[in-house]
VEXVO-148352 format. One record per residue: residue in one letter; x negated, y, z of N, C-alpha, C in turn. Coordinates in steps of 0.02 Angstrom, whole numbers, padded with zeros to 5 digits, always signed. Layout:
! residues N
aXYZXYZXYZ;...
! end
This chain:
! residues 309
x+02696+00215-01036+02627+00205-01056+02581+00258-01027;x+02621+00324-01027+02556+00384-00985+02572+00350-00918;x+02619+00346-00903+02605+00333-00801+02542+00279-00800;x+02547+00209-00847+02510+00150-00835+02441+00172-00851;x+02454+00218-00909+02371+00254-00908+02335+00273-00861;x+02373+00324-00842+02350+00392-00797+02335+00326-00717;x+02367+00300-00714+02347+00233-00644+02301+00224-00670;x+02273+00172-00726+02217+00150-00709+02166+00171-00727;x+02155+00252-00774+02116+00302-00775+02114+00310-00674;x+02147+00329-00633+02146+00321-00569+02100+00277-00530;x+02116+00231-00550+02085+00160-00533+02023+00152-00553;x+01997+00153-00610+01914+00166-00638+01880+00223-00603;x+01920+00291-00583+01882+00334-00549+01870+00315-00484;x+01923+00297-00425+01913+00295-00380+01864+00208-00367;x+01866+00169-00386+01806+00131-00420+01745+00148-00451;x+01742+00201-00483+01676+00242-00486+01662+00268-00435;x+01677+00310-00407+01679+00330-00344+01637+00297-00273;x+01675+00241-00258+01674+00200-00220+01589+00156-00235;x+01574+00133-00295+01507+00125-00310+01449+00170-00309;x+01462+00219-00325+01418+00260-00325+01399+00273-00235;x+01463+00285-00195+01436+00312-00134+01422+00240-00094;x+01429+00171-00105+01391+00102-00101+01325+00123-00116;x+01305+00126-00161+01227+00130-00207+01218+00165-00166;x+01229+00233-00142+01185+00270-00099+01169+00277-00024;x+01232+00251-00015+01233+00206+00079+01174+00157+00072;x+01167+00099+00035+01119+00060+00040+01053+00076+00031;x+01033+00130-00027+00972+00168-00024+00962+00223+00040;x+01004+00242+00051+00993+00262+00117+00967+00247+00188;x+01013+00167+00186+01006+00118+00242+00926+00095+00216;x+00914+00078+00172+00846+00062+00162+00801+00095+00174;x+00800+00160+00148+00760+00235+00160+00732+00225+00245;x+00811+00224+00250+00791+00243+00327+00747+00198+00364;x+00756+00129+00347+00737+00068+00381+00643+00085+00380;x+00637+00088+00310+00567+00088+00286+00519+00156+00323;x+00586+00204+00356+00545+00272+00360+00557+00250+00447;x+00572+00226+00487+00573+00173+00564+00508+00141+00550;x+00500+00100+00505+00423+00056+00525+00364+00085+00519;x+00388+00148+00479+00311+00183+00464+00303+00241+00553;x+00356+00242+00567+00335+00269+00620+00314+00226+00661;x+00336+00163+00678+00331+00109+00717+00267+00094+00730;x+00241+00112+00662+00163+00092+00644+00123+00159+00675;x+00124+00217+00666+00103+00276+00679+00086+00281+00776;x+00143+00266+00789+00133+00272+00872+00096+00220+00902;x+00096+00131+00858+00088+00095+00889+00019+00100+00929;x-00036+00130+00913-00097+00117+00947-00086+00171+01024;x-00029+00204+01024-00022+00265+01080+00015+00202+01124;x+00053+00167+01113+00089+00126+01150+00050+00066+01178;x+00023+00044+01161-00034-00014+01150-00115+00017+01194;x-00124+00063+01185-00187+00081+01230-00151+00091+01300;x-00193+00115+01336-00183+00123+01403-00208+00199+01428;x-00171+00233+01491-00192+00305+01497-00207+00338+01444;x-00153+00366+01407-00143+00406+01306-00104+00469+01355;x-00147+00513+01348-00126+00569+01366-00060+00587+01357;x-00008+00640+01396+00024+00652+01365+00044+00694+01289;x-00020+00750+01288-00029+00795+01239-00036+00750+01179;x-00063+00694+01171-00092+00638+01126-00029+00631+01103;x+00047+00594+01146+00080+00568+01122+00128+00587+01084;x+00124+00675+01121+00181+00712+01064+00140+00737+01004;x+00067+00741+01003+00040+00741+00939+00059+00686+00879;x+00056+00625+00915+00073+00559+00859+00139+00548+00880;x+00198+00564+00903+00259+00569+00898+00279+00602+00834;x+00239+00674+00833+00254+00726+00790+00240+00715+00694;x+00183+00681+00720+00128+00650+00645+00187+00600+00626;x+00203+00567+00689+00247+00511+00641+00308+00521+00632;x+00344+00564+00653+00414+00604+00607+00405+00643+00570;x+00345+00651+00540+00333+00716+00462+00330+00656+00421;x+00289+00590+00443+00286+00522+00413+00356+00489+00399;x+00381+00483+00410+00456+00444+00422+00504+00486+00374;x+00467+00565+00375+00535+00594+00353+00525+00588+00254;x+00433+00601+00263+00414+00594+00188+00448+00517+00167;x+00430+00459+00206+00458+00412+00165+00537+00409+00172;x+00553+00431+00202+00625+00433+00184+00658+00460+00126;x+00635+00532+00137+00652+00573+00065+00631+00527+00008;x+00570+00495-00004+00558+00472-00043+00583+00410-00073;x+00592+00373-00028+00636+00300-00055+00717+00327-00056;x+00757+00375-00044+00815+00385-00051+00827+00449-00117;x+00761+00454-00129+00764+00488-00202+00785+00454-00252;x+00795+00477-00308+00821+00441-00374+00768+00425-00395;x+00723+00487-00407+00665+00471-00425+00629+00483-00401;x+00544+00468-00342+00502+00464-00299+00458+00515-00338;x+00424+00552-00293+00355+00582-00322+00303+00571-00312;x+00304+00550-00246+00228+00512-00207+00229+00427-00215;x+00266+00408-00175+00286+00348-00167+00280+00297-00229;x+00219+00262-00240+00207+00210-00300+00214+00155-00283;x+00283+00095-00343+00318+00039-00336+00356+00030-00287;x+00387+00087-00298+00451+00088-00253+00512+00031-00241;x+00503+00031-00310+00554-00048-00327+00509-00100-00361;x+00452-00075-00324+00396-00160-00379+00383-00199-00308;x+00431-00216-00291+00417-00267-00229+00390-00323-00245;x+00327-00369-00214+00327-00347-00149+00260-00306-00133;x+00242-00238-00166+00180-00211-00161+00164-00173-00092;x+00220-00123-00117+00228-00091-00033+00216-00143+00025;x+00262-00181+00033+00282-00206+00086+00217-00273+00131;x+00177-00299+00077+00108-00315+00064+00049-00274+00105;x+00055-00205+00066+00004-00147+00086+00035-00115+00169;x+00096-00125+00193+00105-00103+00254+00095-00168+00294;x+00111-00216+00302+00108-00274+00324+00023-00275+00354;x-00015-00272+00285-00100-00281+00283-00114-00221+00358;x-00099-00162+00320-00116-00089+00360-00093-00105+00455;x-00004-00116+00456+00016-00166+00528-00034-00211+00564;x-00063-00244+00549-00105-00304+00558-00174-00274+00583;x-00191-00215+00550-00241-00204+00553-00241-00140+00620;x-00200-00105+00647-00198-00071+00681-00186-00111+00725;x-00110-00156+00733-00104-00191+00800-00166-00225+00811;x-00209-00273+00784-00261-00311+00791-00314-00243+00838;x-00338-00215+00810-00389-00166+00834-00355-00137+00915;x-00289-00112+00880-00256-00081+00974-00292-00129+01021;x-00262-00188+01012-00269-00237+01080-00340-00242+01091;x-00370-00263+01022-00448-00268+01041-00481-00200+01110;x-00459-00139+01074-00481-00078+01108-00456-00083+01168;x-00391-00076+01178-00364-00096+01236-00411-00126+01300;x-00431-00207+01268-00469-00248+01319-00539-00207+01347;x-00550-00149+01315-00613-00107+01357-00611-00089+01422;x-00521-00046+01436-00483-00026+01485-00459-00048+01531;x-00404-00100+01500-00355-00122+01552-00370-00220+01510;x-00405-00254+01529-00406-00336+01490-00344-00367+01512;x-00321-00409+01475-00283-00457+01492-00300-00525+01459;x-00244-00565+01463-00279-00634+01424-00258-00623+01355;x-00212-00580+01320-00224-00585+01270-00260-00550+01221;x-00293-00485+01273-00337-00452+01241-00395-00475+01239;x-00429-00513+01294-00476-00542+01284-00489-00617+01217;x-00423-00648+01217-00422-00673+01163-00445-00644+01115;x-00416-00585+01056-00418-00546+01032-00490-00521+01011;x-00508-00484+01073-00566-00464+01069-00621-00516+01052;x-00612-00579+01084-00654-00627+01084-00676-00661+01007;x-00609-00656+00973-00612-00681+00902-00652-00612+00847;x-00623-00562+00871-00640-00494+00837-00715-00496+00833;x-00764-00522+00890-00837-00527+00913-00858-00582+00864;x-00827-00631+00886-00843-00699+00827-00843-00670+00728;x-00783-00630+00729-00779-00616+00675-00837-00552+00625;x-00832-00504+00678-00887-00458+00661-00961-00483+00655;x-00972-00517+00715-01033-00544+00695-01054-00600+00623;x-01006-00653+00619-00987-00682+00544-00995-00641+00489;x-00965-00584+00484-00992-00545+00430-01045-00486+00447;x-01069-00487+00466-01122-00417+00504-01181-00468+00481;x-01204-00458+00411-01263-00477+00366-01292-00446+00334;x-01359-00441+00307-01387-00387+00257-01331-00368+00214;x-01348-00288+00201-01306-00272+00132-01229-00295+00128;x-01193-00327+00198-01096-00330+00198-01106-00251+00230;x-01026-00254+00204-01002-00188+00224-00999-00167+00301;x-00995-00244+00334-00986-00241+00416-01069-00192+00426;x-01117-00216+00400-01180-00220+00432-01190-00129+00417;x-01159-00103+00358-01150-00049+00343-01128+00003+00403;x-01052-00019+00397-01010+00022+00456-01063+00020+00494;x-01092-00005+00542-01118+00015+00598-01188+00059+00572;x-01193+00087+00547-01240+00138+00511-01201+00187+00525;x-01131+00226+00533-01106+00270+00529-01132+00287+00620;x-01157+00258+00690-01175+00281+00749-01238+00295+00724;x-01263+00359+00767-01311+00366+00759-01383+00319+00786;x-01435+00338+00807-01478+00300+00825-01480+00303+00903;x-01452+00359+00920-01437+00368+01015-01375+00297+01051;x-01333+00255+00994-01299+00224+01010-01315+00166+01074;x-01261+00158+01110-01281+00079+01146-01256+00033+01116;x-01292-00012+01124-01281-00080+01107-01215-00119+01120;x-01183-00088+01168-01114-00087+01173-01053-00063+01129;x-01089+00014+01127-01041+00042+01057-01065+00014+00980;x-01108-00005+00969-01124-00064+00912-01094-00108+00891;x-01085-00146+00962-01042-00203+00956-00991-00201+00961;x-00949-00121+00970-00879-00117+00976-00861-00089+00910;x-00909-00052+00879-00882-00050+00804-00894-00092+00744;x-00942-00147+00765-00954-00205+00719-00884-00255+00723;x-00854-00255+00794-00788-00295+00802-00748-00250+00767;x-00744-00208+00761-00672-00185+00733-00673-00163+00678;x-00723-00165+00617-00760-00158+00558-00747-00232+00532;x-00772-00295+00584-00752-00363+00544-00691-00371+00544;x-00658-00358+00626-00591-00373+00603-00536-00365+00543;x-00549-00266+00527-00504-00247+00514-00527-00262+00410;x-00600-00291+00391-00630-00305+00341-00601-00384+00325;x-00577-00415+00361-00565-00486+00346-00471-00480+00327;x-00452-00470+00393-00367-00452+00367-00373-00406+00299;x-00411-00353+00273-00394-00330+00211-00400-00380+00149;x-00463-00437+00156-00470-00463+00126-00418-00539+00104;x-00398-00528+00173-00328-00606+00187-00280-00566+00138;x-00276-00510+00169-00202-00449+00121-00222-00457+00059;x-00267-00451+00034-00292-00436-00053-00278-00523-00079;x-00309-00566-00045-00277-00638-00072-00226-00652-00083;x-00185-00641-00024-00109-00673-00017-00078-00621-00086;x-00087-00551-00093-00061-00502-00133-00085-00520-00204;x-00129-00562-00220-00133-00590-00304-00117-00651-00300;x-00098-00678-00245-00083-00764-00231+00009-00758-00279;x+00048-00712-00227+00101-00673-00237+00101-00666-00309;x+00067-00629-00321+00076-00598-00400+00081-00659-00453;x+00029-00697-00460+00048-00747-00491+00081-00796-00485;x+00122-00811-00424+00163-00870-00405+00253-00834-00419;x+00241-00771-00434+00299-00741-00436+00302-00726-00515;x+00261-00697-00514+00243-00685-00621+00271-00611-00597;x+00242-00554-00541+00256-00502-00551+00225-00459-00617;x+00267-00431-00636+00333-00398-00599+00362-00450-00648;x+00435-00443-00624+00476-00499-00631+00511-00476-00719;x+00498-00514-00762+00551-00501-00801+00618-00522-00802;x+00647-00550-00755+00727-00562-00735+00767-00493-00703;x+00730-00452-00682+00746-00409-00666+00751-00332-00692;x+00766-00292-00692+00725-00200-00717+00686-00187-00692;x+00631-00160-00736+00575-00139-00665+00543-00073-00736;x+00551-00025-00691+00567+00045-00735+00484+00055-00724;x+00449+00075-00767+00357+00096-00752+00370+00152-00729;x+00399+00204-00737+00400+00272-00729+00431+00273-00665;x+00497+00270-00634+00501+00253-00581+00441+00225-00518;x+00388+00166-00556+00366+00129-00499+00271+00185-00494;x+00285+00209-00549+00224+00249-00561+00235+00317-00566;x+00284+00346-00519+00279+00418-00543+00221+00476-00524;x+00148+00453-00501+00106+00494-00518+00069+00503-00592;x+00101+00435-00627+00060+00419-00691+00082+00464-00766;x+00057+00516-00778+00076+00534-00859+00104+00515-00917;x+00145+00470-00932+00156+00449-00994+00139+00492-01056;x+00148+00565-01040+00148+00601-01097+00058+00614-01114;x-00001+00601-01069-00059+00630-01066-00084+00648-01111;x-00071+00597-01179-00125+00561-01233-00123+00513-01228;x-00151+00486-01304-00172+00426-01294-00126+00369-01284;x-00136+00319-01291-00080+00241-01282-00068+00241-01214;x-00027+00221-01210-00003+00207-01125-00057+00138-01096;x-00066+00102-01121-00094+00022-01114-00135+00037-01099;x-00187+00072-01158-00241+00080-01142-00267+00141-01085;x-00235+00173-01078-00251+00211-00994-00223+00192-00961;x-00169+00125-00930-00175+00083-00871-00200+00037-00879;x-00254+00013-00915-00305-00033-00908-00362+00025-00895;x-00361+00064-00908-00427+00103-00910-00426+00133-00824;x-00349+00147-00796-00335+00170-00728-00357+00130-00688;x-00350+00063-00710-00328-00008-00688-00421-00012-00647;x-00464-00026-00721-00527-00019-00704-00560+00010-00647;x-00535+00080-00665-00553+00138-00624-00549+00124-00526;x-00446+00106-00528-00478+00086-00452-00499+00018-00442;x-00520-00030-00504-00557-00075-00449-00606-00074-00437;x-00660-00027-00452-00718-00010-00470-00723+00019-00397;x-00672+00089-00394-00694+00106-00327-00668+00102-00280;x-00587+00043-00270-00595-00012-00232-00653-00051-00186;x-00694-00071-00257-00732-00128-00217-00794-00053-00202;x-00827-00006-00209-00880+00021-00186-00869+00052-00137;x-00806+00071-00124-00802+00125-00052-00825+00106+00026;x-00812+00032+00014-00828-00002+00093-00892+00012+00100;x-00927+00032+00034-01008+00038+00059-01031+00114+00050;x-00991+00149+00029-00984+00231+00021-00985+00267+00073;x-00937+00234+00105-00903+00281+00168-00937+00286+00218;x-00975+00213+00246-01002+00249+00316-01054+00284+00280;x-01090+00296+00237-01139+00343+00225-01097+00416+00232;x-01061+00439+00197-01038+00491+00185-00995+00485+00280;x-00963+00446+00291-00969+00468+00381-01015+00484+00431;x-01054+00455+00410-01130+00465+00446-01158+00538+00424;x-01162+00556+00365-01188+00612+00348-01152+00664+00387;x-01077+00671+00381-01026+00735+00424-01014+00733+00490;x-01035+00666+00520-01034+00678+00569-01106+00672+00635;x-01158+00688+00596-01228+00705+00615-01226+00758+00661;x-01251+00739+00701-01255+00787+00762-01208+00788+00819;x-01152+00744+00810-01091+00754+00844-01109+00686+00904;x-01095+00686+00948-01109+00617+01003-01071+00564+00970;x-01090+00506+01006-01080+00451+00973-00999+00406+00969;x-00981+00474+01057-00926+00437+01059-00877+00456+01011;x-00880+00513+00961-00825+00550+00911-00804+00510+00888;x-00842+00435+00882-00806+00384+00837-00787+00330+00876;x-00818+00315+00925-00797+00261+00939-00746+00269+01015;x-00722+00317+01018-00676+00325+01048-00599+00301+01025;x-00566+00280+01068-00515+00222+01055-00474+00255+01027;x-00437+00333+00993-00391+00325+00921-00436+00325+00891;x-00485+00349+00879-00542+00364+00802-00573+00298+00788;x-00588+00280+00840-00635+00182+00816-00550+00165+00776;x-00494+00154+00799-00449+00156+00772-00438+00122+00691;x-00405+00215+00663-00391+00248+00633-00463+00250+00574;x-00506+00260+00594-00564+00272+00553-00585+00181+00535;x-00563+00146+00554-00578+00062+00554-00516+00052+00488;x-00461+00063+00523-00408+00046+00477-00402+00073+00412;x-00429+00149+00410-00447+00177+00349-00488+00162+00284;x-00559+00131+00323-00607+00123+00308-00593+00045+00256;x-00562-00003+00306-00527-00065+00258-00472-00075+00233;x-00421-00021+00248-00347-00027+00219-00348+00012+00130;x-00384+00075+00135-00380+00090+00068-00421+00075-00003;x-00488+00039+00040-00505-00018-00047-00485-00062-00058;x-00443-00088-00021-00399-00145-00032-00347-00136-00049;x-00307-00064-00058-00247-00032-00080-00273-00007-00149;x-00328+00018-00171-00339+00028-00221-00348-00027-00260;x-00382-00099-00258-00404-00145-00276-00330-00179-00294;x-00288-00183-00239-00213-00188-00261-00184-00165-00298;x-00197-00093-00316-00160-00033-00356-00187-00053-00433;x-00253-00072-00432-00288-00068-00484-00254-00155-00516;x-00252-00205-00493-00225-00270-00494-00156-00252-00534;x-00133-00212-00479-00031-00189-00506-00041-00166-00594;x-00076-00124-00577-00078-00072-00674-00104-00110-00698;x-00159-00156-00704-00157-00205-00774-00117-00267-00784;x-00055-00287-00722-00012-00314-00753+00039-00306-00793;x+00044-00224-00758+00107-00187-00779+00083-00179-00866;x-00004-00166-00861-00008-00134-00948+00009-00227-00984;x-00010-00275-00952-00021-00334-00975+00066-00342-01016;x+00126-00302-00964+00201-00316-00975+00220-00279-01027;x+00188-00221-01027+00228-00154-01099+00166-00214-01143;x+00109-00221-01141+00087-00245-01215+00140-00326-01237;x+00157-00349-01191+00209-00421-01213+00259-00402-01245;x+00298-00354-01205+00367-00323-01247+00351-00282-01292;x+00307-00267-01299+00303-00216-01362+00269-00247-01413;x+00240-00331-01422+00226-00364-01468+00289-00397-01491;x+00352-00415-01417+00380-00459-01434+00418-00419-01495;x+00434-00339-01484+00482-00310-01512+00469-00286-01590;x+00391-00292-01593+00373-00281-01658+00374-00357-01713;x+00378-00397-01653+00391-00467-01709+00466-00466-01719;x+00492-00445-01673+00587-00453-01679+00593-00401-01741;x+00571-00340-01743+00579-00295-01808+00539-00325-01855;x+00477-00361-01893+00457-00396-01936+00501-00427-01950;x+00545-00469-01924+00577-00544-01931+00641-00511-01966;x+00675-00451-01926+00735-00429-01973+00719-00383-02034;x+00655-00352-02021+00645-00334-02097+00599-00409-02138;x+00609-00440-02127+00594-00494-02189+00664-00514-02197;x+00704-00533-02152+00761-00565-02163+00802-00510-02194;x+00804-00432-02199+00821-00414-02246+00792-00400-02312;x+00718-00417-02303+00710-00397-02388+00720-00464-02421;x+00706-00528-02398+00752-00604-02445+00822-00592-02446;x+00876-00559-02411+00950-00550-02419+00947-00502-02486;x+00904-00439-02502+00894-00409-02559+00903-00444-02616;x+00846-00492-02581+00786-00504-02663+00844-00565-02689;x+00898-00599-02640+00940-00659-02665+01005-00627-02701;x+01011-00548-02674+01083-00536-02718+01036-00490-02779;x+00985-00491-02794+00978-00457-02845+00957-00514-02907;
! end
């Protein structure tokens, strides 16, 4: 009986064992995968333009392995510190997809200034159609181009009104498809675990106050300045960069980078803000369901009382 023990005491360990270093090969393999596309993404406009210095490329070589390495560490953590909905798929993967779209789209556009081809001129051609479509009183397109000064040409106008609509419409396709998602899926999933603290680890639980009610109140917060920043920013760009020539921006990484910025993060907040009032929408369900499940057994024990007495 000790030998048959002591085996399959053996057997459960080296089976513990064996899972545990599974679980972490695969978070690993994942880590890694996820911390490849973010670089993928980082270089792509150096690869994609034409004549990118060399000094340029080991700059964004460099940017994008400090990038790669943060998300790595971070998705192969147990528990993330930066990294929000780590396992609330499909949020991330949504918000890089949107951000992808929006850099490759702009590269090629920029591109066609330099070196055209037919599919940059495609590209560009729709980008023109598109900027001008939204380039109306009071849209954000008509805004962005407030951030050149008044020395601008009419050329660089029209090169940051294209890449202002473009990169303003894909955020807005991303923000659809990303609540289209949400409700066709019923995120977050209750078939599954989906840990808040884990998917929120910048968020306080301990702060004060109800949890619900400060991710509805968070919730508010970024959609509020979600939706105002598209009209914030070129002011506050325009203001810092007064005095500086015109090309500081519209030079092909900064028209970029400052395009993709400008529409990738109110639409990440507007997302973010979307995510926390479902998540508060999920603790208030389970935590009604669980207070009717305790009602129901304290009634059903005080009639078991009240029948043997």
């Amino acid at each position: 009986m000790r030998g048959l023990t002591v085996g399959r005491l053996q057997v459960r360990v080296v089976s513990s064992i064996d899972g545990a270093a599974r679980t972490w090969l695969n978070r690993a393999t994942g880590a890694a995968v996820r911390a490849f596309l973010v670089m993928v993404l980082i270089v792509l406009p150096s690869v994609v333009l034409p004549d990118i210095g060399t000094d340029t490329k080991q700059i964004v070589a460099l940017m994008a392995l400090f990038a790669g390495t943060l998300v790595f560490v971070e998705y192969n953590a147990v528990y993330p510190s930066l990294v929000e909905f780590r396992d609330g798929a499909p949020f991330n993967r949504i918000r890089y997809l949107m951000l992808l779209a929006i850099v490759l789209f702009l590269s090629v556009i920029v591109a066609d200034r330099d070196d055209p081809t037919t599919v940059s001129r495609l590209f560009h051609a729709l980008g023109m159609v598109i900027g001008e479509a939204l380039d109306f009183p009071y849209s954000p397109v008509r805004l962005a181009t407030f951030m050149l000064t008044e020395t601008a040409t009419a050329q660089q106008v029209q090169d940051l009104r294209t890449a202002a609509g473009t990169a303003y419409l894909i955020s807005l396709v991303s923000l659809a498809v990303f609540v289209i998602v949400l409700k066709l899926a019923g995120w977050p999933s209750t078939k599954i675990a989906f840990n808040v603290w884990v998917n929120l680890p910048t968020f306080e639980p301990t702060a004060g106050g109800d949890v619900v009610d400060r991710l509805e109140r968070d919730s508010r917060v970024n959609l509020a300045v979600g939706f105002l920043l598209p009209f914030v920013v070129p002011t506050l760009i325009a203001v810092f960069t007064s005095g500086l020539p015109t090309t500081t921006i519209t030079s092909s990484q900064t028209l970029i980078w400052t395009m993709a910025a400008w529409a990738f993060l109110p639409a990440s907040l507007l997302m973010r803000g979307v995510a926390m009032a479902r998540v508060a929408d999920m603790i208030r369900t389970k935590r009604d369901r669980k207070i009717a499940e305790d009602e129901a057994v304290a009634a059903a024990d005080r009639a078991e009382e009240g029948r043997d007495h």
